[in-house]
N, C-alpha and C positions, 0 to 999 in steps of 0.2 A: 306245303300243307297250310288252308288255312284254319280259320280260329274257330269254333264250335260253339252253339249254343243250343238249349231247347226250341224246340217247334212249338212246344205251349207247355203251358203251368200245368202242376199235379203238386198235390195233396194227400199229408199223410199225418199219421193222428196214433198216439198212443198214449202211455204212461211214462213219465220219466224214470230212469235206473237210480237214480238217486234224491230226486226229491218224490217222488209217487206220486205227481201230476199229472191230469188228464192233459196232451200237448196236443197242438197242431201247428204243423211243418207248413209251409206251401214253399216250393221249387218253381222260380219265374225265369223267361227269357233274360238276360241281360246285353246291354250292345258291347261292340269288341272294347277291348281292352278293358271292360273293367274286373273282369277278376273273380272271386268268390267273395262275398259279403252276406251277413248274417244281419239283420235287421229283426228289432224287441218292437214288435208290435201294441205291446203288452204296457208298454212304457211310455209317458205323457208325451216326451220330443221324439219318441223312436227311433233311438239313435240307429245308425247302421256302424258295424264294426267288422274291419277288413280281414279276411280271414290268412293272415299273413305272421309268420313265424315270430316275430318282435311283438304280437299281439297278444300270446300265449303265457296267459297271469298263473295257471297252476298245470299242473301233469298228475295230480293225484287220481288213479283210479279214471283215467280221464283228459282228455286234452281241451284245456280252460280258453276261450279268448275274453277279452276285454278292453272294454274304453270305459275310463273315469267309474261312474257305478255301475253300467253295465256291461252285464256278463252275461257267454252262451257256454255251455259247457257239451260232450259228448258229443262234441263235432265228428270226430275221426270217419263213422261210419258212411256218413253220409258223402263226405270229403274222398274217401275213398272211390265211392262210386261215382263221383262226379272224374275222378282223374282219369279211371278207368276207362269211361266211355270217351275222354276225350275232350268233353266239354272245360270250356278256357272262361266262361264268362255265365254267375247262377246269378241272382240275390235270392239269399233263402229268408223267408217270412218267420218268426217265429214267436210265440205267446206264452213263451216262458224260458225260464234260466238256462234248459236244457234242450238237448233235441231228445225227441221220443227214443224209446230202446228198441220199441217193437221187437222181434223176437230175437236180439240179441247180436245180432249178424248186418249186412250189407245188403240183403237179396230182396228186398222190399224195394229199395231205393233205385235195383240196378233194372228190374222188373219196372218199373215205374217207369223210368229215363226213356229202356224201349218201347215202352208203350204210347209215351208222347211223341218220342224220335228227337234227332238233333236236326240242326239247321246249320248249314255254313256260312262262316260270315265271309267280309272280303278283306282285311287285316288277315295279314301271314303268321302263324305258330310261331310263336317265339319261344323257341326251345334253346335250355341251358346246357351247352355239351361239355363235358366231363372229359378235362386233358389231362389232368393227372391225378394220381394216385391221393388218395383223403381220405383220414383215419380219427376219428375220437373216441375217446376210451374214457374208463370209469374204475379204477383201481378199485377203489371200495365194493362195488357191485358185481364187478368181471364183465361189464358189461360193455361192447366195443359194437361200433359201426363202421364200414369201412366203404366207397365209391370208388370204383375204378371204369377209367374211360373203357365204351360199348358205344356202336354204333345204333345200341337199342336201349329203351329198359328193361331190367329185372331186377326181381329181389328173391333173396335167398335168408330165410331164420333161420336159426340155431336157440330151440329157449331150453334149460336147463333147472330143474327144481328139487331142492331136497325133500325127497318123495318117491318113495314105491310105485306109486301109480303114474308119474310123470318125469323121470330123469333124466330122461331128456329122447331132446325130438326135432325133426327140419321139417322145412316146409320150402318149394320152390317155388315161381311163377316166372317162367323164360321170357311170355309174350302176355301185353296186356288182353288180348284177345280175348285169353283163356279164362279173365279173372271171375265170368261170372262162374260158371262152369268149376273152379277149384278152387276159387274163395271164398267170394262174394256169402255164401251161407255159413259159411266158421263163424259161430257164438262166442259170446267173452263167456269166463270162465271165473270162479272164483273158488277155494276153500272152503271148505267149514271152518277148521280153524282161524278164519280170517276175519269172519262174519261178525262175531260181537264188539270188536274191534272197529270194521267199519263204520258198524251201526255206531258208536259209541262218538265217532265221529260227525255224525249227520249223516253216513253217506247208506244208497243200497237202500232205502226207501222204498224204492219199486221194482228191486230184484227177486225172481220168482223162479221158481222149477221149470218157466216157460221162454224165459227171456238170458237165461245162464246156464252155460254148465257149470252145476255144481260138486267137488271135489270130495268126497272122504277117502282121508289117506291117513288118518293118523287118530287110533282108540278114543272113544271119549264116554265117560259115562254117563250111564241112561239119562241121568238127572241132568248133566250138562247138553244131552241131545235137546232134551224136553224145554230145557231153557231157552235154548237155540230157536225150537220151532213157536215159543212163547213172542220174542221177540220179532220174528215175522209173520206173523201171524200164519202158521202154519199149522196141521190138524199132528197131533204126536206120532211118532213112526220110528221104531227100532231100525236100526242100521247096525245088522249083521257081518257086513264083511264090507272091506273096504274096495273102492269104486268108484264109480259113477253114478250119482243117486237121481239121475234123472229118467222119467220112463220112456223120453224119447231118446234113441240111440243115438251114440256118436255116429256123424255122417263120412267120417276118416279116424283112421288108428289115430293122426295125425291134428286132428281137427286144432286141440290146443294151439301149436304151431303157426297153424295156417290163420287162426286167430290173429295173431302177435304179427304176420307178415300184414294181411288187413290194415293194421292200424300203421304198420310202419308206413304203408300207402298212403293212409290218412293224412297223416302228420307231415310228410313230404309234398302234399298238395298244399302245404303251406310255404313254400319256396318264393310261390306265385308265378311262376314256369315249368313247366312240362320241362321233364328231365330228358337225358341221353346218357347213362350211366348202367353200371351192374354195383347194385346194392350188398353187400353182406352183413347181418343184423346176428349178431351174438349176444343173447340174453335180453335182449332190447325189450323195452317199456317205454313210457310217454316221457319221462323225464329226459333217458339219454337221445332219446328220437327230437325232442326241440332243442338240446346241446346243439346236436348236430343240423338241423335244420336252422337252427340261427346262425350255424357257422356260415354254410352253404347260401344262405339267403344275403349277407353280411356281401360275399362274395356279388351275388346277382347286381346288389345295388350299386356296389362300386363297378359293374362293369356296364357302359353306356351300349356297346357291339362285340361280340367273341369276334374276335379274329376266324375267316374263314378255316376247313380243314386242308390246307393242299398237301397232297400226294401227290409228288413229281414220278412216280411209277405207276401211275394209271394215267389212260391216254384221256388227249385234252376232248372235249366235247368239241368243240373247235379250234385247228387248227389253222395256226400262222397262213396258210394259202388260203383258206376260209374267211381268215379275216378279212384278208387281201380283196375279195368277192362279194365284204358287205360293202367296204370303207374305204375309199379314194384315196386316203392317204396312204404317202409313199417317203423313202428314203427323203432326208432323215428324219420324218415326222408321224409316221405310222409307230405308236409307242406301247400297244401292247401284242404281247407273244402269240397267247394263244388264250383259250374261253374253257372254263374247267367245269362250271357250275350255268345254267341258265333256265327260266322257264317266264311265266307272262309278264313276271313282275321284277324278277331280281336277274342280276347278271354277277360274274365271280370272275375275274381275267388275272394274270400273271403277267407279269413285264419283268426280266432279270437285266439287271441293271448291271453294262460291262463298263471297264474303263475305254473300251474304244468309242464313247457315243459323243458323235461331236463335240456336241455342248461345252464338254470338260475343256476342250482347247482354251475358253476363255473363262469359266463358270467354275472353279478358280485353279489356274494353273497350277500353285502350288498346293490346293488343297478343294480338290475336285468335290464339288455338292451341286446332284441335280435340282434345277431351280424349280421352285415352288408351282410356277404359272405350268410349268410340262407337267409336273403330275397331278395338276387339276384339266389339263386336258387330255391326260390319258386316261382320268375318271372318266371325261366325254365321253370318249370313243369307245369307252366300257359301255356307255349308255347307248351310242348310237347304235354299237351291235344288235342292245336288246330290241330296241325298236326296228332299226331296220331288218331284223331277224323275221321280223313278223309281216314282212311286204314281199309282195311280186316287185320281183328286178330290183335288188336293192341298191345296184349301180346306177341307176337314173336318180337315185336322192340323195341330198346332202341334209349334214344336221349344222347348225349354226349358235353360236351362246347369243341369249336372251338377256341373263343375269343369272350375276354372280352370286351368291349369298352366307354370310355365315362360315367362312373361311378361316379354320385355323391349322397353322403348322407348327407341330408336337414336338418334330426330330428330322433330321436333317437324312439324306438318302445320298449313299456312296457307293462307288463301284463295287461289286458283290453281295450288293443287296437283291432280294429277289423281292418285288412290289409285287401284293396281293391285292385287287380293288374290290370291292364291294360296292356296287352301284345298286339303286332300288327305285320304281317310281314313288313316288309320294300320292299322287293320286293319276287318276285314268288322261289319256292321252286328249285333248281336246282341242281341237284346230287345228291339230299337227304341231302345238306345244304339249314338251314332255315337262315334268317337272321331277326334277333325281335327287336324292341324295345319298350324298359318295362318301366312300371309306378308303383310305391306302393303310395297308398295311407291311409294316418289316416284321416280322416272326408274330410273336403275341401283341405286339405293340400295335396302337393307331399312331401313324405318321403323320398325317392330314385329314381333315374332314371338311366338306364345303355342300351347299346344296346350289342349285342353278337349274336357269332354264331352258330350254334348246327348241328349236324351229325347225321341223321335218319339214322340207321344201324340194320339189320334183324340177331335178338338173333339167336347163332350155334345151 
């Protein structure tokens, strides 16, 4: 898969949820690899600030980013719909502290994306696959996150409140497909008893009966209603029975829920990769959702390439006689097995390394280590495959080293080791030079990495 971006810019405009400024958003194309970024237009140097888990200065009510004095705040929703549709690469424009609330929800933003459409780029998805099991928890709150390896994403909440009207509630999402369709319109939600409290804080400035569900769950007298609607500027209104005080209906029993899964989305689009995991969110809010995203993300930076997945019980894509039918080499120098993963650009091969392979005779008798130069030339012929994969008569050509570059060896490779390659081009094929660079792998380890460059040339 590759990398995604807008087909063209769009524009969106509202009031902020917490400071009650008139805002405008603009969502721009951006080229691969750069990511989500948030840029304060608003601001004399306009800084731009990466919208990346370690950038994330508060979670109050909200998911904060910042550089030095500048700050964007009420990212999640927008961040949301950018992961959802896939998009890998926005800079979002913005002329003030905050993004707009607009009505509460996702479905402006997700409405928008299709409207402009994505664009593909030519950089590969870099998705972060999820091998095992990862849990953070919050004793004081009860509040726990948990990722377990999937060969897909999803997320699953669980929020829980001391409350008649909310004590709790799930929400799913199996397939991002679905998000516009079952989340993307879940509004934030807020209390009344919460309300003079926030306000008291500076926050909710621009929250309205239009951009919030708003909660009465718990008696308050008239006088304190009245006070209530004094402070945001609201016209006076008895509240008879505890509910839902908004005149437009909840869109699911569930909607609360489906909210809090939203933003869990949000917040994980700050990893700075596309996931491959199954999320579980119990009680989850903005604070334990960047716990957990700093953890996760902490993880992304220290890891330069996941180790491929091999499954030795599913059949290779090509097989050992296969290979024999792209690549000339033979006994003893045909060095990989079989081809498990391939497509225009990457290739994934297996080599099981036995004690019977020549080399050990001399390389070292008493302490058998395959040499370095063999498994950068069974990177090659990881490479030659892909190329030659893609010709008439791939018998008629040979591939040849150009150069070498950039060569290092991690860990030594022994009999019973099974080498997994990772070979990729670096850029498109041009004269019948490829240019690769290769990964060998022993389990989760990198064993070696090298790049080079090879000469597709048609045998006399």
């Amino acid at each position: 898969m590759n990398q995604l971006t807008l087909k063209e810019a769009f524009t969106v405009t509202g009031k902020g949820l917490h400071s009650g400024l008139e805002i405008t958003a603009t969502f721009k194309p951006a080229p691969e690899n750069h990511g989500y970024k948030f840029q304060r237009i608003d601001l004399e140097d306009m800084p731009i600030i990466d919208a990346l888990a370690e950038n994330v200065v508060e979670t109050t009510r909200g998911t904060v980013i910042g550089k030095k004095d500048a700050k964007v705040s009420t990212i999640e929703h927008a961040l949301a719909a950018l992961y959802a549709a896939g998009i890998d690469n926005c800079l979002i424009e913005v002329n003030a502290p905050e993004m707009p609330i607009l009505d509460g929800s996702a479905v402006c933003y997700v409405e928008e994306i299709e409207r402009v459409g994505v664009e593909e780029q030519n950089a590969d998805k870099d998705f972060y696959i999820i091998k095992q099991k990862t849990t953070i928890r919050d004793e004081e709150t009860g509040s726990m996150i948990t990722i377990y390896p999937d060969e897909h994403f999803s997320v699953q909440t669980m929020v829980e409140y001391n409350s008649p009207i909310i004590p709790n509630q799930f929400a799913v999402l199996d397939e991002l497909a679905d998000f516009k369709k079952e989340v993307s319109s879940a509004r934030t939600f807020v209390f009344v008893r919460e309300i003079e409290q926030l306000l008291n804080h500076g926050l909710i400035k621009g929250g309205d009966l239009e951009n919030a569900i708003v909660i009465y769950d718990r008696p308050l007298e008239q006088e304190q209603i009245d006070s209530l609607c004094d402070l945001i500027g609201m016209p006076h209104r008895k509240l008879d029975k505890l509910g839902y005080i908004n005149e437009t209906p909840l869109k699911w029993d569930n909607e609360p829920a489906r909210h809090k899964l939203l933003d869990v989305i949000g917040d994980l689009a700050l990893i700075g990769r596309p996931l491959k995991g199954r999320v579980v969110a119990v009680r989850p809010g903005h604070t334990i959702n960047n716990k957990f995203t700093r953890m996760l993300r902490k993880e992304v930076k220290h890891t330069e390439v996941q180790a491929p997945i091999y499954d030795p019980n599913k059949p290779a894509l090509i097989d050992n006689n296969g290979v024999r039918s792209l690549l000339p080499h033979r006994y003893p120098f045909l060095l990989i097995d079989k081809v498990i993963e391939i497509d225009q650009k990457h290739i994934v091969s297996v080599k099981n390394v036995t004690t019977n392979e020549p080399f050990f005779q001399g390389h070292f008798p008493q302490e058998p280590v395959m040499p370095g130069v063999l498994i950068i030339e069974a990177m090659a012929q990881s490479a030659g495959v892909l190329v030659l994969n893609t010709v008439d008569e791939p018998e008629r050509y040979s591939t040849y080293f150009m150069k070498i570059d950039n060569v290092k060896f991690r860990q030594k490779v022994v009999p019973g080791d099974t080498l997994v390659f990772h070979a990729s081009l670096m850029s498109e094929i041009r004269r019948g030079c490829a240019v690769v660079k290769g990964y060998a792998f022993v389990g989760e380890k990198i064993v070696t990495e090298a790049e080079f460059m090879a000469q597709i040339i048609k045998n006399k």
